[in-house]
PyMOL Python script that loads the backbone (N, CA, C, O; Angstrom):
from pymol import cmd

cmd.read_pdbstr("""\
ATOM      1  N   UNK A   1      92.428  56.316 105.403  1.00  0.00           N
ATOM      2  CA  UNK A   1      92.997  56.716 106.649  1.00  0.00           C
ATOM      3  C   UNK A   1      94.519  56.830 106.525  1.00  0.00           C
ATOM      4  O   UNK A   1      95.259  57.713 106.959  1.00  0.00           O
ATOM      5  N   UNK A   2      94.812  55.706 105.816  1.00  0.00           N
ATOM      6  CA  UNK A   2      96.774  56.041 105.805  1.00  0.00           C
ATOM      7  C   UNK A   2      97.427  57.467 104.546  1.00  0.00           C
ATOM      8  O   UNK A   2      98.541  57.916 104.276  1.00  0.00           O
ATOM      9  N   UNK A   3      96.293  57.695 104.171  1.00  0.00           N
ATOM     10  CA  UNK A   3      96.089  58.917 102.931  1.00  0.00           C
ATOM     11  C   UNK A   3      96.374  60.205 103.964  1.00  0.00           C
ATOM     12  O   UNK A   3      97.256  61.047 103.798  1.00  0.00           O
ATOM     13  N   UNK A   4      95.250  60.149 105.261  1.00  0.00           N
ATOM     14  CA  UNK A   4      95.539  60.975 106.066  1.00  0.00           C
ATOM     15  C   UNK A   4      96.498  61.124 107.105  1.00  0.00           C
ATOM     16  O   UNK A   4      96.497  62.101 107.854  1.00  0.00           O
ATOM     17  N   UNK A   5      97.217  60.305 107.167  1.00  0.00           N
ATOM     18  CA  UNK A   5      97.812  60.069 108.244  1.00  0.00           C
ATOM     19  C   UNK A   5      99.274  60.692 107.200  1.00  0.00           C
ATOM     20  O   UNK A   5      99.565  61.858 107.466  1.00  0.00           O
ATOM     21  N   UNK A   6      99.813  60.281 106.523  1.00  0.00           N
ATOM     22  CA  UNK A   6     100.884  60.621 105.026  1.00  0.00           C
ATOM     23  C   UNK A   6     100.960  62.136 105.300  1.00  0.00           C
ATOM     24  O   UNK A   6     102.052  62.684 105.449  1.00  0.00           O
ATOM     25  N   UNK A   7      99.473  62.996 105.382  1.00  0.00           N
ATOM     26  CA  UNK A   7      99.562  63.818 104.713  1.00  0.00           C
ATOM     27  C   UNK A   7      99.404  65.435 105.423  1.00  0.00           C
ATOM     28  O   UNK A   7      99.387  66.595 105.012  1.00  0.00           O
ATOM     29  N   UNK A   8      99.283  64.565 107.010  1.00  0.00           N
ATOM     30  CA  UNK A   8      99.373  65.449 108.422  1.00  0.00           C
ATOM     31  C   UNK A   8     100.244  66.642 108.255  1.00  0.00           C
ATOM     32  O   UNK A   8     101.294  66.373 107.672  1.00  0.00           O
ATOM     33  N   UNK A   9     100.086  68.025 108.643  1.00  0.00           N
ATOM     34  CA  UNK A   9     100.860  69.127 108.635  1.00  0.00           C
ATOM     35  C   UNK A   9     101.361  69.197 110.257  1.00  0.00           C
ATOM     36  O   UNK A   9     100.901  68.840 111.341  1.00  0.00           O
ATOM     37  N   UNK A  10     102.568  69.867 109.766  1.00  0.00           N
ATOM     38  CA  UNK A  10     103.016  69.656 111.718  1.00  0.00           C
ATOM     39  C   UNK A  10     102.082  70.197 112.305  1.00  0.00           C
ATOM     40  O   UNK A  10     101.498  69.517 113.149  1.00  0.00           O
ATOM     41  N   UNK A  11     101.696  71.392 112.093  1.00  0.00           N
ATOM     42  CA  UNK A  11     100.886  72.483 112.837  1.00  0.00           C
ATOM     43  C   UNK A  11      99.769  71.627 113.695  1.00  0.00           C
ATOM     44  O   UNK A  11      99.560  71.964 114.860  1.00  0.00           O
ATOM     45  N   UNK A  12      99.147  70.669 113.196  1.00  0.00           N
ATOM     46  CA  UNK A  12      98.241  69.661 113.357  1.00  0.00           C
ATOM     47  C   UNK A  12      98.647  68.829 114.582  1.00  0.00           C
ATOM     48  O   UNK A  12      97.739  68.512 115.351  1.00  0.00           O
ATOM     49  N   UNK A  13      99.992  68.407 114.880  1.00  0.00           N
ATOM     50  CA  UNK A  13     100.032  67.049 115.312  1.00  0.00           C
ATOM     51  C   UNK A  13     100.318  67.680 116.886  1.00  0.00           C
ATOM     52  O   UNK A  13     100.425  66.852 117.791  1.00  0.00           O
ATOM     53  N   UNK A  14     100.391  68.535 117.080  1.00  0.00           N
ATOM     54  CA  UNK A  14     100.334  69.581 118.568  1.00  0.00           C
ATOM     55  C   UNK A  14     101.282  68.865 119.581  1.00  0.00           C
ATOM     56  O   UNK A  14     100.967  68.918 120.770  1.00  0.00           O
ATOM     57  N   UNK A  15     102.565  68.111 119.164  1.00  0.00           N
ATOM     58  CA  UNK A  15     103.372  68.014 119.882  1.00  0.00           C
ATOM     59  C   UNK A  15     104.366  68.621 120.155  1.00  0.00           C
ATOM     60  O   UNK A  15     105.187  68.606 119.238  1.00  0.00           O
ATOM     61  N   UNK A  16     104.800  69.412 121.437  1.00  0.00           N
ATOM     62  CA  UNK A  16     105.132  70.675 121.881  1.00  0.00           C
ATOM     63  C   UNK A  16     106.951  69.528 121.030  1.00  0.00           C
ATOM     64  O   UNK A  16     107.650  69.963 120.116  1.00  0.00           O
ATOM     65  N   UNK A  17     107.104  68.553 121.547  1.00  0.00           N
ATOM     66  CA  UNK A  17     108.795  68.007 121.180  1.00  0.00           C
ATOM     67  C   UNK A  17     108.928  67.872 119.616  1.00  0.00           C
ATOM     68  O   UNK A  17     110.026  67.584 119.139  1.00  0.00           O
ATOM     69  N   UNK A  18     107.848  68.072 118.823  1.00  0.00           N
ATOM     70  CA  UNK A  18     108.375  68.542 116.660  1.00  0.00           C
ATOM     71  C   UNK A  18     107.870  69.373 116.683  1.00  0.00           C
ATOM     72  O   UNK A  18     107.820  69.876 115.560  1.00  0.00           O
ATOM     73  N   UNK A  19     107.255  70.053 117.587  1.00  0.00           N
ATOM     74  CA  UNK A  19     107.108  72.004 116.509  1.00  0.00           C
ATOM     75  C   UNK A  19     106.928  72.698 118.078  1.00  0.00           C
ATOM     76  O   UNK A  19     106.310  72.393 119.098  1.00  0.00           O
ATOM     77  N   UNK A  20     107.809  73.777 117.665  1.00  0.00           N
ATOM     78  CA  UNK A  20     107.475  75.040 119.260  1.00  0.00           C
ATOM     79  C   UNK A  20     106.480  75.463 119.119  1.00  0.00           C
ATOM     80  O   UNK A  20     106.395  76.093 118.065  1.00  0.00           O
ATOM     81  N   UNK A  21     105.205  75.424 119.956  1.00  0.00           N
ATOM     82  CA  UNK A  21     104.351  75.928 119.684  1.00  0.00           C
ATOM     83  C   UNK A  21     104.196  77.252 120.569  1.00  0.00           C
ATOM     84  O   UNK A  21     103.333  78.088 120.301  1.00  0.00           O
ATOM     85  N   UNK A  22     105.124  77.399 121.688  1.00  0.00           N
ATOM     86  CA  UNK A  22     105.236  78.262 122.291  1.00  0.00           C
ATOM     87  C   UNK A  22     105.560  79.666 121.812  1.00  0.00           C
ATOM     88  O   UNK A  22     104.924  80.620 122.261  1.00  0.00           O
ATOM     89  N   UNK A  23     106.669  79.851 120.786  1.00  0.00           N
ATOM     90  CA  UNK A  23     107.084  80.917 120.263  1.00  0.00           C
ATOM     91  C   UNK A  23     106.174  80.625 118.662  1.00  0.00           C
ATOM     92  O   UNK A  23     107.028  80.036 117.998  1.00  0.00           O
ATOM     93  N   UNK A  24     105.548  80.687 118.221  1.00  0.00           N
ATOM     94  CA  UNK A  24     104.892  80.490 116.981  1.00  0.00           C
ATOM     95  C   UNK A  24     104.405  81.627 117.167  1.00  0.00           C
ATOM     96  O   UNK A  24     104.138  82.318 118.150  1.00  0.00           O
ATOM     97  N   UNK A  25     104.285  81.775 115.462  1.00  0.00           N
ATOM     98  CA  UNK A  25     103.954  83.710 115.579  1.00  0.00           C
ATOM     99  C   UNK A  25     104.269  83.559 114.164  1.00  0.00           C
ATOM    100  O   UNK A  25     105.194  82.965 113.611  1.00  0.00           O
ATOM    101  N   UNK A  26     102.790  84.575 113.471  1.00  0.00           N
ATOM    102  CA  UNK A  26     102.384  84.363 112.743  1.00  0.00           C
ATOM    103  C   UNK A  26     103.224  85.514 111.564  1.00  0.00           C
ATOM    104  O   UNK A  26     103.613  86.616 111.951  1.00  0.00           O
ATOM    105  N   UNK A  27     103.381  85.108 110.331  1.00  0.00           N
ATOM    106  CA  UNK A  27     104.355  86.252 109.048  1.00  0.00           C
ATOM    107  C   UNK A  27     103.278  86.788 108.287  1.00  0.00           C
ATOM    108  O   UNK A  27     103.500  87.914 107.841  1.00  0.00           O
ATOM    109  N   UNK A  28     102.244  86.321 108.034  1.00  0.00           N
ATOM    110  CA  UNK A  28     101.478  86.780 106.841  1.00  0.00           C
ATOM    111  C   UNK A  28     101.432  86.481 105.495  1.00  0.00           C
ATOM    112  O   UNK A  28     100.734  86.785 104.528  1.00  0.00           O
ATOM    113  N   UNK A  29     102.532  85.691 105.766  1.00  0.00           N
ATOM    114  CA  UNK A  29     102.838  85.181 104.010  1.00  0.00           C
ATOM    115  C   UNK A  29     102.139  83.700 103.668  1.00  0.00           C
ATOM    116  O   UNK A  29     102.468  82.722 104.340  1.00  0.00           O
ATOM    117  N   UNK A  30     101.301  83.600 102.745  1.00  0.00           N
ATOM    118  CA  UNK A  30     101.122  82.150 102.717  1.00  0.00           C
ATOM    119  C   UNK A  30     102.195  80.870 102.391  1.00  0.00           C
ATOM    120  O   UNK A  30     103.101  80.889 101.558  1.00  0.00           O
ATOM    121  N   UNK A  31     101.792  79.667 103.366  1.00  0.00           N
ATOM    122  CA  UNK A  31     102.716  78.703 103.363  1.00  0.00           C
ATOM    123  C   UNK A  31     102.922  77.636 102.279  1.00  0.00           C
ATOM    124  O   UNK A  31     101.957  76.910 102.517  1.00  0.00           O
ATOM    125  N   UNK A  32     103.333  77.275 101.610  1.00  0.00           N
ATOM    126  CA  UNK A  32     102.303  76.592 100.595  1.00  0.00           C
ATOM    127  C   UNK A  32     102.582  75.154 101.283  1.00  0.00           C
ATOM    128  O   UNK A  32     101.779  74.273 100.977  1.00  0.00           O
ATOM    129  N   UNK A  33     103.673  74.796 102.217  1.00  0.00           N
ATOM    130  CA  UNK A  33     102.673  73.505 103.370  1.00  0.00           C
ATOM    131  C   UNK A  33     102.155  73.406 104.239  1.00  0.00           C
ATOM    132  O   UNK A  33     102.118  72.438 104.998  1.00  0.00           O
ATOM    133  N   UNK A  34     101.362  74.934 104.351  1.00  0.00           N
ATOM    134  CA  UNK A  34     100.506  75.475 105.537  1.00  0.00           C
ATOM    135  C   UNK A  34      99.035  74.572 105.206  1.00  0.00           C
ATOM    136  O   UNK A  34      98.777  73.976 104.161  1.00  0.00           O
ATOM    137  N   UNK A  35      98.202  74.676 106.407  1.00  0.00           N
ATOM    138  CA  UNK A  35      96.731  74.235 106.203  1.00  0.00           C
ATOM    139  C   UNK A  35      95.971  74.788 105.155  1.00  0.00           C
ATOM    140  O   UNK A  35      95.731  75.929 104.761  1.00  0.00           O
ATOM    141  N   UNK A  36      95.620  73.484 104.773  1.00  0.00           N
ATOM    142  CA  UNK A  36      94.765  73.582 103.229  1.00  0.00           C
ATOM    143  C   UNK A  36      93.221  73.320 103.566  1.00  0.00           C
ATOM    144  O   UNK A  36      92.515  73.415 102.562  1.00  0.00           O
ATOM    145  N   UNK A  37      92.631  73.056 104.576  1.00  0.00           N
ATOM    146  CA  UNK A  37      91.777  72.222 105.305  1.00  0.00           C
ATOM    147  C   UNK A  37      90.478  73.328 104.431  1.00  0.00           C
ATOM    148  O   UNK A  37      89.498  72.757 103.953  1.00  0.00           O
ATOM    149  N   UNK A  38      90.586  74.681 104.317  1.00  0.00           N
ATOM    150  CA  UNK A  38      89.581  75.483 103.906  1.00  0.00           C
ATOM    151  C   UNK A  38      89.615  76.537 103.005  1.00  0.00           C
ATOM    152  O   UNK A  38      89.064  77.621 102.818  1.00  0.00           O
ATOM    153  N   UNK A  39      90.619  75.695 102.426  1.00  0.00           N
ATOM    154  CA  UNK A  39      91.001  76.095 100.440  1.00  0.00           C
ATOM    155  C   UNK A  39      89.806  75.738 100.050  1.00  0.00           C
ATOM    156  O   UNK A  39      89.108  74.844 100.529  1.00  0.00           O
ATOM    157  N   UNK A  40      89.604  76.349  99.292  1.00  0.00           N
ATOM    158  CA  UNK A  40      88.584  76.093  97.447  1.00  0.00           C
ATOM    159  C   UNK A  40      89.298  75.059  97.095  1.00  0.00           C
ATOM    160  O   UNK A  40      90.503  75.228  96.910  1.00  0.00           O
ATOM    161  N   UNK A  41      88.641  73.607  96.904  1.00  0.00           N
ATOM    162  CA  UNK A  41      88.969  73.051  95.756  1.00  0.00           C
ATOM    163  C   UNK A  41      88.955  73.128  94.527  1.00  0.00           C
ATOM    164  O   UNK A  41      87.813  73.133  94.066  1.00  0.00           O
ATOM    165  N   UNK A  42      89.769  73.192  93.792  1.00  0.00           N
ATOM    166  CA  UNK A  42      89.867  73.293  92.096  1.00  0.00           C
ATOM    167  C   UNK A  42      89.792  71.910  91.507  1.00  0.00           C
ATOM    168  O   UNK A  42      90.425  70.945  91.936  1.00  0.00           O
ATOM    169  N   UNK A  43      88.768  71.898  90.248  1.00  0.00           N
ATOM    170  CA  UNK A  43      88.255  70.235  89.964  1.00  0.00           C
ATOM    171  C   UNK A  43      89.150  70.759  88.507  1.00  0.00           C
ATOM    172  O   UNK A  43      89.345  71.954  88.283  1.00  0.00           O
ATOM    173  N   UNK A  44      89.543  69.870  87.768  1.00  0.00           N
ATOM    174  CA  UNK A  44      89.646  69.739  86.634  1.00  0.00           C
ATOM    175  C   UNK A  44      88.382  69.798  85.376  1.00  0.00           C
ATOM    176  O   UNK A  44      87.742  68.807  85.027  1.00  0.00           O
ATOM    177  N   UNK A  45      88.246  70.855  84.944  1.00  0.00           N
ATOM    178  CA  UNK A  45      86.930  70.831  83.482  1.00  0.00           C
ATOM    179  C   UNK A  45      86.810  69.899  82.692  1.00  0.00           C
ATOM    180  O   UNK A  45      87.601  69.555  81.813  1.00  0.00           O
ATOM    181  N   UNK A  46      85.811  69.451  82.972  1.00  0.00           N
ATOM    182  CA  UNK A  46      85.491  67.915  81.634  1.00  0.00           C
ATOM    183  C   UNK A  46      85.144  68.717  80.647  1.00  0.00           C
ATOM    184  O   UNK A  46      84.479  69.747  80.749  1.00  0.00           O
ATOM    185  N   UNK A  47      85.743  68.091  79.363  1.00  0.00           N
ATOM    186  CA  UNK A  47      85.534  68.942  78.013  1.00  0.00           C
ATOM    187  C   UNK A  47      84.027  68.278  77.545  1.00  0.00           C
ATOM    188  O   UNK A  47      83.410  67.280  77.919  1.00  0.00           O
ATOM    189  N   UNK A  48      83.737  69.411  76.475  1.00  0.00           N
ATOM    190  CA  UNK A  48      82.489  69.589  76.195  1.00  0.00           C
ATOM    191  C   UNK A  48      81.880  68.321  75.174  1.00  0.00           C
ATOM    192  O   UNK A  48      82.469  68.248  74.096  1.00  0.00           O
ATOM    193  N   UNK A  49      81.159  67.671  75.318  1.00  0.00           N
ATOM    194  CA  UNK A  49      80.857  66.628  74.641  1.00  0.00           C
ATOM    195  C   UNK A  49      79.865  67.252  73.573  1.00  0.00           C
ATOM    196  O   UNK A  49      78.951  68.007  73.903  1.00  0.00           O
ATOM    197  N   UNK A  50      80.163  66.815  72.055  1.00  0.00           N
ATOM    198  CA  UNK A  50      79.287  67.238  71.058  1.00  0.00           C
ATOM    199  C   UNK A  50      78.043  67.192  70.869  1.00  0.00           C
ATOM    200  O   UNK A  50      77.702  66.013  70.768  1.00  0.00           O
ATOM    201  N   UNK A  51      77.119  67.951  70.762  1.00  0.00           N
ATOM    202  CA  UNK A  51      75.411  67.579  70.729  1.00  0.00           C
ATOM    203  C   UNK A  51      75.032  67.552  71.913  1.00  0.00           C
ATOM    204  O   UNK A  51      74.036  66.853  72.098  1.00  0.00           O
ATOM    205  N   UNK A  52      75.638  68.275  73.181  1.00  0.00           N
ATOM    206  CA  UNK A  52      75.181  68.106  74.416  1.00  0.00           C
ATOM    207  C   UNK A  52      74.904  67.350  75.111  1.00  0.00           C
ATOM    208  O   UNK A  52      74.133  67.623  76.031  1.00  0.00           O
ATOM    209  N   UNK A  53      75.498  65.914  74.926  1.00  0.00           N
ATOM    210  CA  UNK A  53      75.813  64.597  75.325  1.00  0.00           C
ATOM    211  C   UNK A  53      75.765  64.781  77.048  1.00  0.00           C
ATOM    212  O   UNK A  53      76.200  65.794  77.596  1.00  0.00           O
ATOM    213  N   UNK A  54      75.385  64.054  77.517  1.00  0.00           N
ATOM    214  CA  UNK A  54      75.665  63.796  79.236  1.00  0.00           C
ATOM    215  C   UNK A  54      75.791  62.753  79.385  1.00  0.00           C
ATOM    216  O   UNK A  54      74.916  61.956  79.047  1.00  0.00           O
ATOM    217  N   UNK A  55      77.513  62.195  80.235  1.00  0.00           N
ATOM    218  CA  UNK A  55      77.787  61.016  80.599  1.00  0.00           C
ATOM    219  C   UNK A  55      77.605  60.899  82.592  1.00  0.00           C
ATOM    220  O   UNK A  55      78.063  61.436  83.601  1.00  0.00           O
ATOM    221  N   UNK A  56      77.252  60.511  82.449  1.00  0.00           N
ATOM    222  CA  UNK A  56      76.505  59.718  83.623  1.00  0.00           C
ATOM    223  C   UNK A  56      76.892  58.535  84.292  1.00  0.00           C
ATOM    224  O   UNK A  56      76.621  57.496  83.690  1.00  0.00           O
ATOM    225  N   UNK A  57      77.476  58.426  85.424  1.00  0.00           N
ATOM    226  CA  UNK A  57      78.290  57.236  85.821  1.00  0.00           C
ATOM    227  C   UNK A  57      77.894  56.542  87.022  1.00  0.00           C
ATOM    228  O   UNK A  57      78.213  56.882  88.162  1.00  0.00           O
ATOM    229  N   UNK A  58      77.222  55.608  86.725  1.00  0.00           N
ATOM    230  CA  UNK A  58      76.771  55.102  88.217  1.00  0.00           C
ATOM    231  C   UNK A  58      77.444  54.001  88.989  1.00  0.00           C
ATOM    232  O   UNK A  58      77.033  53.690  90.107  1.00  0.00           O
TER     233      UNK A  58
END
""", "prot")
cmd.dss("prot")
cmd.show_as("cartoon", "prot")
cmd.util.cbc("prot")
cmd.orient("prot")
């Protein structure tokens, strides 16, 4: 929860006294600290284990 709370975008917190929401109006350009909420996550590739090994973690 304090992960989320850290990591709040203004756009989010809908208080008219830290962001105008009145004149907001949109550029087209992506933000890169715009909402990420329904990005593709990208995982990192686990490399290939020899002999077709499967590690398994419970």
């Amino acid at each position: 929860m304090f992960t989320a709370l850290q990591n709040v975008v203004p756009s989010h917190l809908m208080d008219a006294k830290l962001h105008d929401f009145k004149n907001l109006q949109t550029t087209g350009v992506p933000d890169e600290n715009g909402d990420h909420a329904f990005d593709e996550e990208e995982f990192p590739t686990a490399p290939a284990l020899p002999g077709g090994v499967q590690v398994v973690t419970l």
